[in-house]
C-alpha positions as CSV (number, residue, x, y, z in Angstrom):
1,X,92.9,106.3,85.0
2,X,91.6,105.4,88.4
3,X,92.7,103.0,91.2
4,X,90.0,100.7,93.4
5,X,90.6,102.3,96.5
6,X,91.0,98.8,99.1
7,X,91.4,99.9,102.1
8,X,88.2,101.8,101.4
9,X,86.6,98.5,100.8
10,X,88.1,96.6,103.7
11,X,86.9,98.7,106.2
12,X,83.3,98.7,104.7
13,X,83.3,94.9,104.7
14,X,84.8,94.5,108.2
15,X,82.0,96.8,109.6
16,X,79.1,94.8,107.7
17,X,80.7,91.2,109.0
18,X,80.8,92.5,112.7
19,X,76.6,94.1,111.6
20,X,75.5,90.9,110.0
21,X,77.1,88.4,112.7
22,X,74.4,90.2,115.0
23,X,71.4,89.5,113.2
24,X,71.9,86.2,111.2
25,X,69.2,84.3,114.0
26,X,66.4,85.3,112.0
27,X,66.8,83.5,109.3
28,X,68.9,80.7,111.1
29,X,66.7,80.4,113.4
30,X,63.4,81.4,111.9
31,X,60.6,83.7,112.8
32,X,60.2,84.3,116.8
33,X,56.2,84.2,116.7
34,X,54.7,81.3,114.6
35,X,55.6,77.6,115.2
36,X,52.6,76.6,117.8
37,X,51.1,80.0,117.9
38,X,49.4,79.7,114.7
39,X,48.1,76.1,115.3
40,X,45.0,77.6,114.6
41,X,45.9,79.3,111.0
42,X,47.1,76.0,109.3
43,X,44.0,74.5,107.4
44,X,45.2,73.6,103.7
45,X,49.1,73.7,104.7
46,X,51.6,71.0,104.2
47,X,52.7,69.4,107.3
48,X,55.7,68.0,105.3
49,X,56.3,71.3,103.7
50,X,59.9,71.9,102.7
51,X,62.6,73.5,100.6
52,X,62.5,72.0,97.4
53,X,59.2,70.3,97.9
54,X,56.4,71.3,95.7
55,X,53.5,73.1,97.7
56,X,50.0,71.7,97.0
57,X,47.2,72.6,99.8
58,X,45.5,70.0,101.1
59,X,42.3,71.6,100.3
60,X,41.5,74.0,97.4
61,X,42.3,78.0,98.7
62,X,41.9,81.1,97.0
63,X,44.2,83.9,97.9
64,X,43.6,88.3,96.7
65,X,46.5,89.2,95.4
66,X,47.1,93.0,94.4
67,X,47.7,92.9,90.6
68,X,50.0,95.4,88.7
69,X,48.3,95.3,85.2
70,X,50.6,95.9,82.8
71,X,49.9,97.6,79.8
72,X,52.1,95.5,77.3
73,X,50.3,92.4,78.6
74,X,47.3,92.9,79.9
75,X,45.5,90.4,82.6
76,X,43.3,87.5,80.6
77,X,41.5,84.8,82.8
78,X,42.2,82.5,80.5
79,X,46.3,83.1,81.2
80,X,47.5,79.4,81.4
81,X,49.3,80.4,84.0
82,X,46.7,80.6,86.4
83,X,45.0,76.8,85.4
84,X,48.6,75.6,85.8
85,X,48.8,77.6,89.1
86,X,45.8,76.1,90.2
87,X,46.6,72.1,89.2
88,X,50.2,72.7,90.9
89,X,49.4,74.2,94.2
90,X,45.3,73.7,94.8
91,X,45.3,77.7,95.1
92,X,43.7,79.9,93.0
93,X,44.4,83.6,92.8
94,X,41.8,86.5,93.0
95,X,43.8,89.3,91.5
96,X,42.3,92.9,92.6
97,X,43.4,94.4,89.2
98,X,44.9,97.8,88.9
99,X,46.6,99.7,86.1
100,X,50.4,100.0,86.3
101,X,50.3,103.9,85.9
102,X,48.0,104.0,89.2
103,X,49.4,101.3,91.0
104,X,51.5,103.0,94.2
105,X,48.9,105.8,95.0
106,X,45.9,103.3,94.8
107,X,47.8,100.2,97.1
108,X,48.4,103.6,99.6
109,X,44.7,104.0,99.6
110,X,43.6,100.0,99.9
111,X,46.2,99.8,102.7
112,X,45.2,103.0,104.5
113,X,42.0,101.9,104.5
114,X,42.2,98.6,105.6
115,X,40.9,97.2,102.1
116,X,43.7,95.5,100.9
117,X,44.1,92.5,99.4
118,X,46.4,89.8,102.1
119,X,48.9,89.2,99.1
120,X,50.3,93.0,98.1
121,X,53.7,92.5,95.3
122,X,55.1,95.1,93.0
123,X,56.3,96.6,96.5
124,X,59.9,97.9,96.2
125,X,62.3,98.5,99.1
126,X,61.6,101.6,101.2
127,X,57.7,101.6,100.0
128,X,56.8,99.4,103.1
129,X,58.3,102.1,105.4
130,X,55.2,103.9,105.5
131,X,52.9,101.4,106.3
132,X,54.9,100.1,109.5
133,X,53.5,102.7,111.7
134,X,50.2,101.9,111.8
135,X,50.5,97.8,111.9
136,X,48.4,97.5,108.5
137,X,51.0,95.4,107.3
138,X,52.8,92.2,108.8
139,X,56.3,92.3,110.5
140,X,57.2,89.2,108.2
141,X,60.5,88.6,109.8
142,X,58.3,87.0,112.3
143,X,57.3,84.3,110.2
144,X,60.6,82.7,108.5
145,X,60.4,79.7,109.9
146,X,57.2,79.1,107.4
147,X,59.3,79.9,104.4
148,X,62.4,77.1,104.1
149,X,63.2,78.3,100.5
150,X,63.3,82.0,101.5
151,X,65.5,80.9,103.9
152,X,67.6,78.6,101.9
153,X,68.7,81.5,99.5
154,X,69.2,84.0,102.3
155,X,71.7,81.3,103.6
156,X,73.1,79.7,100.7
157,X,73.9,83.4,98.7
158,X,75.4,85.6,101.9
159,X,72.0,87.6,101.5
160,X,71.9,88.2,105.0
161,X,73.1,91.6,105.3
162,X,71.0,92.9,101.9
163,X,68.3,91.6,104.0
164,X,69.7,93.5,107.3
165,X,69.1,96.7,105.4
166,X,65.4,96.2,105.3
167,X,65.0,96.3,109.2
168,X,62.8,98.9,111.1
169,X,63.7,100.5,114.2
170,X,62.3,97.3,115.9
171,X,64.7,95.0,114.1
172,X,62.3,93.4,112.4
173,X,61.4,93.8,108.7
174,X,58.2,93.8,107.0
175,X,58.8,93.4,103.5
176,X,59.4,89.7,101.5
177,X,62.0,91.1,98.8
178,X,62.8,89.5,96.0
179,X,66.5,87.9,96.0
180,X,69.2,87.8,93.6
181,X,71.9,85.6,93.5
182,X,74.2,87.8,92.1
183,X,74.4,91.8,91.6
184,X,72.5,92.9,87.9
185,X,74.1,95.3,86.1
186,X,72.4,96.7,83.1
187,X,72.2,100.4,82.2
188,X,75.2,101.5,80.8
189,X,76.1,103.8,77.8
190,X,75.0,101.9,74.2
191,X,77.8,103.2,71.7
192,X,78.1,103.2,67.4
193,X,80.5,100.3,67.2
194,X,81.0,101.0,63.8
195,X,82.0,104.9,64.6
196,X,84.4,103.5,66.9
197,X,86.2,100.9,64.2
198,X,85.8,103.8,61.7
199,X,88.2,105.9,64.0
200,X,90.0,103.2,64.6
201,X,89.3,103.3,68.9
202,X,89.0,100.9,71.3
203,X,85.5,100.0,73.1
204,X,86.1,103.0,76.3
205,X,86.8,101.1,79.9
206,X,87.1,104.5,82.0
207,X,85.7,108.1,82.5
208,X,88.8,108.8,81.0
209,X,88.4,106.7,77.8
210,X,85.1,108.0,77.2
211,X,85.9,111.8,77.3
212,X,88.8,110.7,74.2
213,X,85.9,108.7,72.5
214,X,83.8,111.8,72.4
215,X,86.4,113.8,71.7
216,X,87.3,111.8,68.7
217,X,83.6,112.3,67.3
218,X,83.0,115.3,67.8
219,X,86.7,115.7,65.7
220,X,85.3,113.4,62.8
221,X,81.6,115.2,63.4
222,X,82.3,119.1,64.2
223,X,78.1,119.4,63.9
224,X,77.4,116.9,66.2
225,X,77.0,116.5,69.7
226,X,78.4,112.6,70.1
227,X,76.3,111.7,73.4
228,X,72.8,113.0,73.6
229,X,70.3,111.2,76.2
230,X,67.5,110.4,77.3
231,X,66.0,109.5,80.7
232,X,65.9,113.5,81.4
233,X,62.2,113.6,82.4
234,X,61.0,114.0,85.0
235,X,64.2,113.2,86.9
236,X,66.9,115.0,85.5
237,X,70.0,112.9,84.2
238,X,67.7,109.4,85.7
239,X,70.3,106.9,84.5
240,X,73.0,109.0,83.7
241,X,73.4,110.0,87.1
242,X,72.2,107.1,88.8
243,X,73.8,103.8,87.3
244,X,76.1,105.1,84.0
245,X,79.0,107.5,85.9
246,X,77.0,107.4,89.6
247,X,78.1,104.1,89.9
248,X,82.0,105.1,89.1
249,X,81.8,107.9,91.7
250,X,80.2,106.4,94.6
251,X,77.9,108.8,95.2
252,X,74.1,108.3,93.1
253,X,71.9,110.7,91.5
254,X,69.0,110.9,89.0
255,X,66.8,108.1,89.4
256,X,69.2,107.1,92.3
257,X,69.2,110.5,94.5
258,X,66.5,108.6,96.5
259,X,66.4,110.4,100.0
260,X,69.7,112.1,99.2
261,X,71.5,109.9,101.7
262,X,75.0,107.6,100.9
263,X,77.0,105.5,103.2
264,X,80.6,106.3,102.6
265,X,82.5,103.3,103.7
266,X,85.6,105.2,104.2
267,X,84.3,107.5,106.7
268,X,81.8,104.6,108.0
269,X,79.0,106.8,108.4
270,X,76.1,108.4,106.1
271,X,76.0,111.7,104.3
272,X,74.1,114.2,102.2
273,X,74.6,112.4,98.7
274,X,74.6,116.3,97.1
275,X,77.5,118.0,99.3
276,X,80.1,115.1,98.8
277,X,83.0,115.3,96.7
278,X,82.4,112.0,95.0
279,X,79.4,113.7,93.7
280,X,80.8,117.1,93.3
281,X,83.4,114.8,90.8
282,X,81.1,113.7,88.7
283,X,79.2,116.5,88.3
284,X,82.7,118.3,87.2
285,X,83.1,115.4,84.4
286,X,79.7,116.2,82.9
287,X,80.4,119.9,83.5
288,X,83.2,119.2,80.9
289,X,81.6,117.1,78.7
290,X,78.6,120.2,78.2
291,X,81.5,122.7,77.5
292,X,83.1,120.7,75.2
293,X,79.9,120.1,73.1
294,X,80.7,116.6,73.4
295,X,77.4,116.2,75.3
296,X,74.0,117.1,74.5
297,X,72.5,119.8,77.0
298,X,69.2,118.9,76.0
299,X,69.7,115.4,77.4
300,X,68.4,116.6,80.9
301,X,64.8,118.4,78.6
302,X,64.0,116.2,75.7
303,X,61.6,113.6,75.5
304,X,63.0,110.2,75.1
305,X,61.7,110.0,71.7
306,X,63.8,112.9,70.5
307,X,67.2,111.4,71.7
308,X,66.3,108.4,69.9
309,X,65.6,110.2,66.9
310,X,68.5,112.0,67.2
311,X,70.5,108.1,67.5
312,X,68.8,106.9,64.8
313,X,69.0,109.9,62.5
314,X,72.8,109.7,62.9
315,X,73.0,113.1,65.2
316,X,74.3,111.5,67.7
317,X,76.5,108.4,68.4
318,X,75.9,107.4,72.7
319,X,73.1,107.6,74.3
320,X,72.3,105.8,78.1
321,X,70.5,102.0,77.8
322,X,69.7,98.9,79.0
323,X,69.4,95.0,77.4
324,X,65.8,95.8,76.3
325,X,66.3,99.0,75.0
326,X,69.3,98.0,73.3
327,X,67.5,95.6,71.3
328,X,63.8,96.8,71.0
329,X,63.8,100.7,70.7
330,X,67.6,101.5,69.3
331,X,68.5,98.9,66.9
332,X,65.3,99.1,64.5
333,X,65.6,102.6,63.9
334,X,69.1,102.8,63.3
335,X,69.2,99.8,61.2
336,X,66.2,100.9,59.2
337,X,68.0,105.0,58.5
338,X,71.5,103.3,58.4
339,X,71.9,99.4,57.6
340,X,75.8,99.7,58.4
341,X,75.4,101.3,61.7
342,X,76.1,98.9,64.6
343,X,74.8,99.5,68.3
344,X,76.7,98.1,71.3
345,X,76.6,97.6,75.5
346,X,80.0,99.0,76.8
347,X,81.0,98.0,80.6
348,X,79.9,100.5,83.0
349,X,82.7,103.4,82.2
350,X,85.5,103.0,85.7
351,X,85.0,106.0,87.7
352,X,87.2,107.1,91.1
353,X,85.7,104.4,92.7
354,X,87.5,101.8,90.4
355,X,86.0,98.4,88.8
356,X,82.8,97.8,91.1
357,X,79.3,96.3,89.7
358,X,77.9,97.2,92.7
359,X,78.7,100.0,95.5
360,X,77.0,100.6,99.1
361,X,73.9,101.8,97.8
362,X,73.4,98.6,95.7
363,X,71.4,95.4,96.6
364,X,70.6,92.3,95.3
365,X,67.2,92.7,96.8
366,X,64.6,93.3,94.1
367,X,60.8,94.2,94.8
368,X,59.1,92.3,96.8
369,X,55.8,91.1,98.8
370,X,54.0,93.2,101.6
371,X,51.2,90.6,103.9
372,X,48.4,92.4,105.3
373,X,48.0,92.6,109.0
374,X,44.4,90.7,108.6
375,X,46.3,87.6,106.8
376,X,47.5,86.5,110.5
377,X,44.2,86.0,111.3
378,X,43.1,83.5,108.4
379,X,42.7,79.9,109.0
380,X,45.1,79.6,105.7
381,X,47.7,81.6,106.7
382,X,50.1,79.3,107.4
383,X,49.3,77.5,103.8
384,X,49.5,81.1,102.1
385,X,53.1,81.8,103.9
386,X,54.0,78.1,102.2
387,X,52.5,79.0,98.6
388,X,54.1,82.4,98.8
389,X,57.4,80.5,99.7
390,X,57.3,78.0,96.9
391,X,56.2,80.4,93.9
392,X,57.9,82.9,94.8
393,X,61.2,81.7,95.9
394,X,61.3,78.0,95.1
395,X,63.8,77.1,92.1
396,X,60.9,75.1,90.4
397,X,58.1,78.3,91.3
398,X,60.8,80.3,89.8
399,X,60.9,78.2,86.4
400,X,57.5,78.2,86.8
401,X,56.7,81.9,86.9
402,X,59.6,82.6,84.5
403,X,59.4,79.8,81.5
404,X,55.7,78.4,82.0
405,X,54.8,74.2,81.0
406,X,57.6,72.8,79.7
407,X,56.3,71.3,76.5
408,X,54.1,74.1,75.6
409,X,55.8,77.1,76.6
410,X,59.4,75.8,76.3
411,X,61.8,73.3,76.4
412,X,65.4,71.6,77.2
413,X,68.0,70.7,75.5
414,X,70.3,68.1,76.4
415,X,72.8,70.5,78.2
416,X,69.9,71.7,80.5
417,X,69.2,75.1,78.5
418,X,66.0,76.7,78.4
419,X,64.3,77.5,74.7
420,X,61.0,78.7,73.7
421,X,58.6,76.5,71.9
422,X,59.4,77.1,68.4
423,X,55.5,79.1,68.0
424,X,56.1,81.7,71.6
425,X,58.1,84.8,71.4
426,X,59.7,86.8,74.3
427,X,62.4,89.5,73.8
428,X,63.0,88.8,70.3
429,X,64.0,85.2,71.2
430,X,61.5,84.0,68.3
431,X,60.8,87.0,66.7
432,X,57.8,86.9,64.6
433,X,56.6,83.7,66.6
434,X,52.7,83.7,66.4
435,X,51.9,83.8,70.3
436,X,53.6,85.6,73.3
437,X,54.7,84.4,76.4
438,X,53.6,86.9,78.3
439,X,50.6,88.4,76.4
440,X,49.4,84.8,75.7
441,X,50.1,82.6,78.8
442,X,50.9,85.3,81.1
443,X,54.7,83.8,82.5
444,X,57.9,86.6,82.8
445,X,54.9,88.6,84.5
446,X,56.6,91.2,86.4
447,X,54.1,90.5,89.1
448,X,54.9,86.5,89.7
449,X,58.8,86.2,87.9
450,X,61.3,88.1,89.8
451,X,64.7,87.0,91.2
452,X,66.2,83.9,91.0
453,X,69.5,82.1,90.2
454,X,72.1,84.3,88.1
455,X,71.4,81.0,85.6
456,X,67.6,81.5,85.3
457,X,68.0,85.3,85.0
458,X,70.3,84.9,82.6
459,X,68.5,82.5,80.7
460,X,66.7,84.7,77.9
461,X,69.7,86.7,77.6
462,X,71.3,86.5,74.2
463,X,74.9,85.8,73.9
464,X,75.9,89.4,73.6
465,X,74.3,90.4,76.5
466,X,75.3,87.5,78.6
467,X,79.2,88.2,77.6
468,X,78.8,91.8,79.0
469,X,76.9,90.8,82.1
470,X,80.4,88.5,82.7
471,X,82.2,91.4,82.4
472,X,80.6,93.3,84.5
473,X,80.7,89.9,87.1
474,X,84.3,90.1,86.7
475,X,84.4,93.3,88.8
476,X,84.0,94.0,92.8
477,X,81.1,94.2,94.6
478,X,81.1,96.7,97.8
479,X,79.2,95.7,101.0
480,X,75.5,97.5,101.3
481,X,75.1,100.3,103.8
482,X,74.3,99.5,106.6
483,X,70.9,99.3,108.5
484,X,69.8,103.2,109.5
485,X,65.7,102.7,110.7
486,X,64.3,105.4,112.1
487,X,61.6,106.1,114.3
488,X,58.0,107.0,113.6
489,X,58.6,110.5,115.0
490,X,62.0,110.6,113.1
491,X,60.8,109.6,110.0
492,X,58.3,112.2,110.0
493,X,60.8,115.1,110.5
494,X,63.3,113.5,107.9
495,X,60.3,113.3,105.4
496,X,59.9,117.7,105.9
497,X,63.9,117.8,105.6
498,X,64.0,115.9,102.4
499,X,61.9,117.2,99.8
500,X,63.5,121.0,100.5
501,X,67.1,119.3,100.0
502,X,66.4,117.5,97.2
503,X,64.4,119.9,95.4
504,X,67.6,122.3,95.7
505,X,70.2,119.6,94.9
506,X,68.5,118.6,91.7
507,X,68.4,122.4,90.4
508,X,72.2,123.0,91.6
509,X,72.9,119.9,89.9
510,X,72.0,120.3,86.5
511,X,72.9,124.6,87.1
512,X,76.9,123.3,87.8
513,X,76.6,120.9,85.1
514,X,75.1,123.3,82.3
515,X,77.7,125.5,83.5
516,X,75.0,128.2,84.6
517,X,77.0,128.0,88.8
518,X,80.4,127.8,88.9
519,X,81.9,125.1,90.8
520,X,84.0,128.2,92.6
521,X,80.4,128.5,94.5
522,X,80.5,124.6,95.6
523,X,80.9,125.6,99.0
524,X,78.3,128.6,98.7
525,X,76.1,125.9,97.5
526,X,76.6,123.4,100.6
527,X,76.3,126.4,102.7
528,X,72.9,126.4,101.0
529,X,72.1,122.9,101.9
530,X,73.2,123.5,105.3
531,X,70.6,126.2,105.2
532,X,68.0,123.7,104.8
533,X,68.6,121.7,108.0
534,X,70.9,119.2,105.9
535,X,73.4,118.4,108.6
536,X,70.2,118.0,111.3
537,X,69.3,115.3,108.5
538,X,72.3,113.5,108.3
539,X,73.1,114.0,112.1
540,X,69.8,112.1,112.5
541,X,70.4,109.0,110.3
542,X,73.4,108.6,111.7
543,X,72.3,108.7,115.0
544,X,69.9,105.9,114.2
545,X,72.2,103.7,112.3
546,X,74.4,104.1,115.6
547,X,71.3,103.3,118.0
548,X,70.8,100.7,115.8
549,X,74.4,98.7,115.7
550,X,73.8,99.1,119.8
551,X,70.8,97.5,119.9
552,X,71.0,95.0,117.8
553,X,75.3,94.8,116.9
């Protein structure tokens, strides 16, 4: 078993109270360059406008908005969200539609050339970096002061120093995130339920607890291996290593290896995410897992489809998901090969790092909304910051994006609680319901319906899920990392440092896991990484997040 190490947390929370006491004036305060300045930008704004207070322009306006077209619901014009849009706010929307598998490279292009639209969402944290440079989009810390509900949340939900992380090496920050109320914890390791009361164990709380599980099956199963994933391509180990056991050790890889940098809160300062031992102890626990046969080498090579066959076919027994998956790609199969077979969430196995939902490399910032530089210069912009306020960060825009009309789409019962219209479907809430909330009326569009209350998220939750998500609540959450931006010229030689290092810590990480490097050679392999200019890299984020708590601490 492992023990939360406190002092570790302490010290990272002292650090971010003495970081965040420094830059709370932004949103307090509001932005530092609209108020009278953009007198000349506020034709169809409110003059009344305020948190809680529905936006409606005093004259009809049409916006371009980048659009993220999904595949599973394709964009229809006649989406009743967009008339209700309309009759609510006096705005219409002019999506510039583009397919979801094309998205990031073609917003790089608009946005390099000057051609995009003034709205830009689907933009995650980090993906705005690049863009800073060259002022195409807007510093939008600027402009708080036109966003009272953006503000609101940031103040009433401690979101200050998620937001701190965002900030350039000017202190500003140009991206409008999406906000969370609470952390969201949802990939974990989905386990046969009914293999565990067959061998009469206990749902597994710890690393520990899970190795035993495993062991257990593969006693009761000699031919099988009991864990065999997915999420192997094109990132090897993508949740496994990221969220499932990277959360327990502190250190992320897989889909979270990122730019290969961690802020260790014990030492207070950044490093390589590949060289520490948090990372080298996780790797060790898989290492062990492969020996014993208990888990699948293939997990980090096969298609997703063959690790689900190999679930559903009863060849394996654990495999990584989520919520969705859970319910929608796991349970049909399994139920339709094996009617007895039951599929469960368990907690997020407790690694070294104790019972955390969230470490430093965690956020409750979700993606968000870039503004393009030439939106300053509309008559409307100080109507399109309000709109963009109210529908994106308003409770009722929220409800709005997320639930539709009530009447039509859903409605309330007399505690308050949202439910579908008995004919509209949406995560097997009213499964075989003729029309779809999404596909149909186009609300829960991931383009419109992020963040939010931990009420409204949890609001199409099913009562399994929403008892696991209070587990999970019932846990710690470690302060973020602290702000590191660097320069334009720093930036540029990180981005020749990174791709070397990470390239090399992705193929030594699967090599010591497979068991194909010996951990004997961990320092052989750091020595490696040093090779590869990795303490110059680390040297250099650190030096910024130092320049950084100087300049603006």
């Amino acid at each position: 078993m492992y023990e939360i190490n406190r002092r570790q947390a302490m010290v990272a929370v002292g650090a971010f109270l003495a970081l965040a006491a420094c830059s709370t004036d932004d949103v307090a305060g509001g932005g530092k360059k609209s108020g009278d300045a953009l007198s000349a930008n506020r034709e169809g704004a409110m003059a009344d406008y305020a948190a809680g207070k529905q936006f409606t322009a005093t004259a009809p306006l049409t916006f371009d908005i980048l659009y993220n077209n999904h595949p599973f619901y394709p964009i229809k014009n006649d989406w009743l969200f967009w008339s209700e849009l309309s009759k609510r706010t006096n705005v219409t929307l002019q999506p510039n539609v583009v397919p979801l598998s094309d998205y990031e490279n073609k917003r790089s292009l608009l946005i390099g050339a000057g051609d995009a639209p003034m709205i830009i969402p689907k933009t995650y944290p980090g993906q705005e970096t690049p863009f800073v440079a060259s002022g195409s989009v807007l510093p939008v810390s600027d402009y708080l002061d036109l966003m009272p509900n953006f503000k609101e949340k940031i103040a009433k939900w401690n979101l200050q120093p998620d937001l701190d992380t965002l900030r350039q090496a000017d202190g500003r920050f140009y991206l409008l995130p999406g906000l969370h109320e609470d952390y969201w914890t949802d990939y974990t390791l989905v386990v046969r339920s009914d293999i565990l009361d067959k061998l009469g164990l206990e749902i597994p709380q710890t690393w520990d607890d899970v190795h035993n599980m495993l062991k257990a099956m593969k006693k009761e199963y000699p031919d099988s291996y009991p864990y065999s994933d997915r999420w192997g391509i094109p990132t090897p180990g993508g949740a496994m290593l990221n969220q499932v056991f990277g959360l327990g050790s502190g250190a992320r890889g897989g889909w979270g290896f990122t730019t290969g940098i961690t802020w260790d809160p014990n030492a207070q300062k950044f490093a390589f995410t590949g060289a520490m031992d948090q990372y080298k102890q996780m790797l060790q626990f898989l290492h062990t897992l492969v020996e014993e046969k208990l888990l699948d080498p293939e997990s980090f090579t096969q298609q997703d489809d063959q690790a689900i066959q190999k679930l559903a076919s009863g060849k394996s027994f654990v495999i990584s998901g989520n919520a969705q998956t859970l319910v929608n790609e796991y349970r049909p199969p399994l139920e339709k090969a094996n009617p007895k077979a039951k599929l469960i969430k368990i907690p997020v196995p407790i690694g070294p790092q104790g019972p955390v939902k969230a470490d430093a490399n965690d956020s409750r910032l979700e993606n968000g909304i870039m503004i393009s530089k030439k939106a300053k210069d509309s008559k409307n912009f100080v109507a399109m910051m309000q709109f963009i306020d109210w529908l994106w960060y308003s409770d009722e825009g929220q409800v709005f994006a997320k639930w539709g009309v009530e009447g039509t789409t859903y409605t309330k019962d007399a505690a308050g609680k949202y439910q579908l219209a008995k004919d509209v479907d949406f995560v097997g809430l009213n499964a075989g319901a003729p029309k779809h909330l999404q596909k149909d009326f186009g609300f829960s569009n991931g383009v419109f319906a992020y963040g939010g209350s931990t009420e409204l998220l949890q609001s199409t939750f099913s009562e399994e899920e929403i008892e696991w998500q209070k587990t999970m609540n019932a846990r710690q959450a470690l302060p973020p990392k602290p702000p590191s931006p660097l320069s334009d010229e720093e930036r540029e030689q990180a981005a020749l440092w990174q791709t070397p290092l990470k390239d090399h810590a992705t193929q030594n990480t699967l090599e010591f896991i497979l068991g194909k490097r010996s951990f004997d050679e961990w320092d052989a392999y750091v020595k490696e990484l040093e090779a590869k200019s990795m303490t110059s890299y680390v040297n250099l984020v650190n030096g910024a997040y130092e320049r950084y708590k100087k300049e603006h601490g």
